[in-house]
Every structure is written in structure tokens, then in C-alpha cells.
C-alpha positions in Angstrom: -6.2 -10.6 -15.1 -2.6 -11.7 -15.0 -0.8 -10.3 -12.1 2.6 -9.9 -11.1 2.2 -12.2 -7.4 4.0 -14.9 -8.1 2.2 -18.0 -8.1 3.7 -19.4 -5.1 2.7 -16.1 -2.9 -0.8 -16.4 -4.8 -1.0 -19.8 -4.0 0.0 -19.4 0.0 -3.2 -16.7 0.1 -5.7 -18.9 -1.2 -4.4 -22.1 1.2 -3.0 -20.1 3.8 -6.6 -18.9 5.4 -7.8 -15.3 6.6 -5.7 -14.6 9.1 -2.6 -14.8 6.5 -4.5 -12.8 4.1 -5.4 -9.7 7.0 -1.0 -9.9 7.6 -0.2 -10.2 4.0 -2.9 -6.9 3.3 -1.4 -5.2 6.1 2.3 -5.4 5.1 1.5 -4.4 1.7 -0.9 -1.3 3.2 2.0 -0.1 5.3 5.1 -0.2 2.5 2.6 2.1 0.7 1.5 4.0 3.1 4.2 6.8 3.2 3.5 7.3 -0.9 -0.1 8.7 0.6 0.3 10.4 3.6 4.2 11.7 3.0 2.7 13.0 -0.9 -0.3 14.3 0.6 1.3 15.7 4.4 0.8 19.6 2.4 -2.1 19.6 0.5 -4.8 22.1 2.1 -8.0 20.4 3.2 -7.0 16.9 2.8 -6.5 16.9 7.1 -8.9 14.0 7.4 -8.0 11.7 4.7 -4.6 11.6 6.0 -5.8 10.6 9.8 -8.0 7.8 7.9 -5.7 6.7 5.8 -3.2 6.6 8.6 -6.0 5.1 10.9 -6.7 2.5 8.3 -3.4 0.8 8.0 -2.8 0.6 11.9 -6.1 -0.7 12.4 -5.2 -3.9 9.5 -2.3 -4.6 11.5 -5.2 -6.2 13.5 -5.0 -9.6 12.1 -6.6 -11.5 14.3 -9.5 -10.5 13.7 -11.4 -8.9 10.5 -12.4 -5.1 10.3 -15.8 -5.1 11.1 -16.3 -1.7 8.9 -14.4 -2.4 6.0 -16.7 -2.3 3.4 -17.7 1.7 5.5 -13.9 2.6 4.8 -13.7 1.5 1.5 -17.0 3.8 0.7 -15.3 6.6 1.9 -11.5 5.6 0.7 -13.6 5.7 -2.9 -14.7 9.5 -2.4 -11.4 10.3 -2.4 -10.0 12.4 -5.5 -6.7 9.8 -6.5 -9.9 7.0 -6.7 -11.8 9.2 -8.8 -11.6 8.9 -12.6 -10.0 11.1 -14.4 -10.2 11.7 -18.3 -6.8 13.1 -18.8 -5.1 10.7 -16.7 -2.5 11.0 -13.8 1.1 12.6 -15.2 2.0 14.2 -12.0 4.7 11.9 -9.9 3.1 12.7 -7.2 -0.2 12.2 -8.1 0.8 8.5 -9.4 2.4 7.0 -6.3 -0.7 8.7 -4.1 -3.2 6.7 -6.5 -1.1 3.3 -6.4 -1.4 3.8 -2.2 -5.3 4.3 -2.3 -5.3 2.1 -4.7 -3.8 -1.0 -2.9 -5.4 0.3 0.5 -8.8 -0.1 -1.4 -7.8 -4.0 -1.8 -6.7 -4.2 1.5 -9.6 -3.3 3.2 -11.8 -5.6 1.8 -9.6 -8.8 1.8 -9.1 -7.9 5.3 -12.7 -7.6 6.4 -13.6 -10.8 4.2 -11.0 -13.4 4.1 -10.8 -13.2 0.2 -7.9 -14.1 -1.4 -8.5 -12.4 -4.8 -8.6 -8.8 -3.3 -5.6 -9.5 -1.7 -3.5 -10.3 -4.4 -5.1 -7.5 -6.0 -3.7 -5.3 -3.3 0.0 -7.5 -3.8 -0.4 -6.4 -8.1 -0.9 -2.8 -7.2 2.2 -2.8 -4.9 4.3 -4.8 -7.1 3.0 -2.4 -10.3 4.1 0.7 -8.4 7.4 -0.6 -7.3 8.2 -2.1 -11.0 7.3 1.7 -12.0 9.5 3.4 -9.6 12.1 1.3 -10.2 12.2 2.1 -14.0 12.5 5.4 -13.3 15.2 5.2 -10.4 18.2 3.7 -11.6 19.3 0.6 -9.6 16.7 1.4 -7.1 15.5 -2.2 -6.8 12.0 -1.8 -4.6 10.3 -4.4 -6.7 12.7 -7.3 -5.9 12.7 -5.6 -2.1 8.4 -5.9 -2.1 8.6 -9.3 -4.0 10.8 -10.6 -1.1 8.6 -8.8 1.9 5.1 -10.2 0.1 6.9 -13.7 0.4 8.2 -13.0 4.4 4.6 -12.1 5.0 3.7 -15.6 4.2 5.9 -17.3 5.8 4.8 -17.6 9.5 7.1 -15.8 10.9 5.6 -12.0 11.6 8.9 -11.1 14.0 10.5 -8.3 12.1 7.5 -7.7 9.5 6.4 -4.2 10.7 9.6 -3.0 10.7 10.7 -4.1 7.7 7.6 -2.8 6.0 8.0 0.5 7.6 11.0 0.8 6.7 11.1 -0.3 3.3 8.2 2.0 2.9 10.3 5.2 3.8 12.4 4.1 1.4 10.1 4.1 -1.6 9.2 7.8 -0.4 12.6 9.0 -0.4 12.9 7.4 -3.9 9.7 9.1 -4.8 10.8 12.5 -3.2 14.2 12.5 -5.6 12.1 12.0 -8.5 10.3 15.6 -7.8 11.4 19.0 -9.3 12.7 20.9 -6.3 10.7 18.9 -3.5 11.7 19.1 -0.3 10.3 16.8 2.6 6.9 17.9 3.6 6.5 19.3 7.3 3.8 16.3 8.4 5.1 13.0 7.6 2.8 10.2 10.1 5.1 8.5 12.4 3.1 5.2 13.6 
């Protein structure tokens, strides 16, 4: 699969060890994370996948240490409808950035829990895919050169600053998101970590 890392980010995750791949998976889980849970704050009955999705990227922040239940939260991050196929396809906006957030949350869990290298630039692609998206449809928006950048900073051994640049970066993408939705207004439960 050819993948939009670049090869010298690619490269630092395959020499770099696990401990480097759990801090690269947990930057990229937590600039995505508002796509989920600030797309997904108003849908009815969706209560609990919000607290484990939310619970999920805290807990790879963790990187230290591998999740001991990752393969557990990736079985029940699959039951969830954006990671379920569908035969038309996603259209909605909303529906597209939610999918891209499970979707690199459901390579971070793994890469986390195992150390593997190929999951984790798997979760980088998704990230960088979504970003290249929005940034095709938001005119000088810029989030892929902005996630390009952060995937590199996550690598480069010095964490000060990471979390906050992730979150914030990832409130960004949402905002961008939210402007690209008929009418929207910001949903009433956005998670604050």
C-alpha cells in the first residue's frame, strides 16, 4: 500500500522502538479525536461510544507502557456503525470525518498494544488522508502540512508541547469540519480532556 507518511517519519517508527510508536499513535488519536466525539456529541444512543472513544485516546497517552486490552477495544471500536461497511458508501461530511477518527483510532490501538510499526503508519495514512480531504474542500485551510509537521515533532524526542499542540490542532480540524456543514451549529457535548 503506498502511503502518504513520509519515508523519513516511516522510517523513525520502524527504528525508533515501541515506546515511539505508543507517542506517535497517541498524537495522531488525539488530532482526530474531536472529528468523533465533537460529530457524534448529539446523536441519541451513541452515550457509550463517545466515553470509550474518549477513554481510549487518554488511556494511549500512556506510552510507557502498552495497553494491555487493546486487541478488547479494537473488538468493540469494530462494532461501531462508522467501521461497519456500507454498500452505498459514506456522502455525509459528517459521517466521513467520524469514519477517518475510528478509523485511525482502530490503528492506534493495536500499534499501541503491540509495538508494530505497520499499524502505526497505518493510523499516520488515515490522518494524513483525512486532512488532505479537508483541506481540498477548505480553501487555504492547510491541516495536512499542520499533521505532516506534528507526525514529524512526535518523533522527534522531544514530547514537551505535543499534547497541546495535538489538542489543539485537533479543535481546529473540527471547526473546519463544522464550517463545512449546512446550518450546523456546535453541538452541546464537546469532551474536554
Amino acid at each position: 500500500m503506498q502511503t502518504l507518511v513520509e519515508e523519513a517519519v516511516a522510517k523513525a517508527l520502524r527504528d525508533g522502538g515501541s515506546e515511539a510508536i505508543r507517542l506517535y499513535v497517541s498524537t495522531c488519536a488525539e488530532r482526530m479525536a474531536p472529528l468523533f466525539v465533537g460529530l457524534r456529541a448529539d446523536a441519541p444512543g451513541r452515550e457509550a461510544d463517545l466515553d470509550f472513544f474518549a477513554e481510549s485516546v487518554r488511556d494511549l497517552w500512556c506510552a510507557d507502557r502498552p495497553l494491555a486490552d487493546a486487541a478488547e477495544r479494537v473488538r468493540l471500536l469494530e462494532r461501531f456503525p462508522e467501521l461497519q461497511p456500507n454498500e452505498e458508501g459514506i456522502t455525509d461530511v459528517a459521517d466521513t470525518y467520524a469514519f477517518f477518527a475510528a478509523l485511525c483510532l482502530r490503528y492506534a490501538l493495536p500499534a499501541h498494544g503491540s509495538g508494530s510499526a505497520d499499524d502505526a503508519v497505518s493510523c499516520g495514512h488515515v490522518a494524513l488522508t483525512a486532512m488532505g480531504m479537508l483541506d481540498q474542500n477548505v480553501a487555504g485551510a492547510g491541516h495536512l502540512a499542520e499533521e505532516q509537521r506534528l507526525q514529524s515533532f512526535s518523533l522527534s524526542g522531544d514530547a514537551s508541547g505535543l499534547w497541546d499542540a495535538s489538542v489543539t490542532a485537533g479543535r481546529e480540524r473540527f471547526r473546519s469540519v463544522l464550517g463545512r456543514l449546512p446550518g450546523q451549529a456546535p453541538p452541546t457535548r464537546l469532551a474536554s480532556r
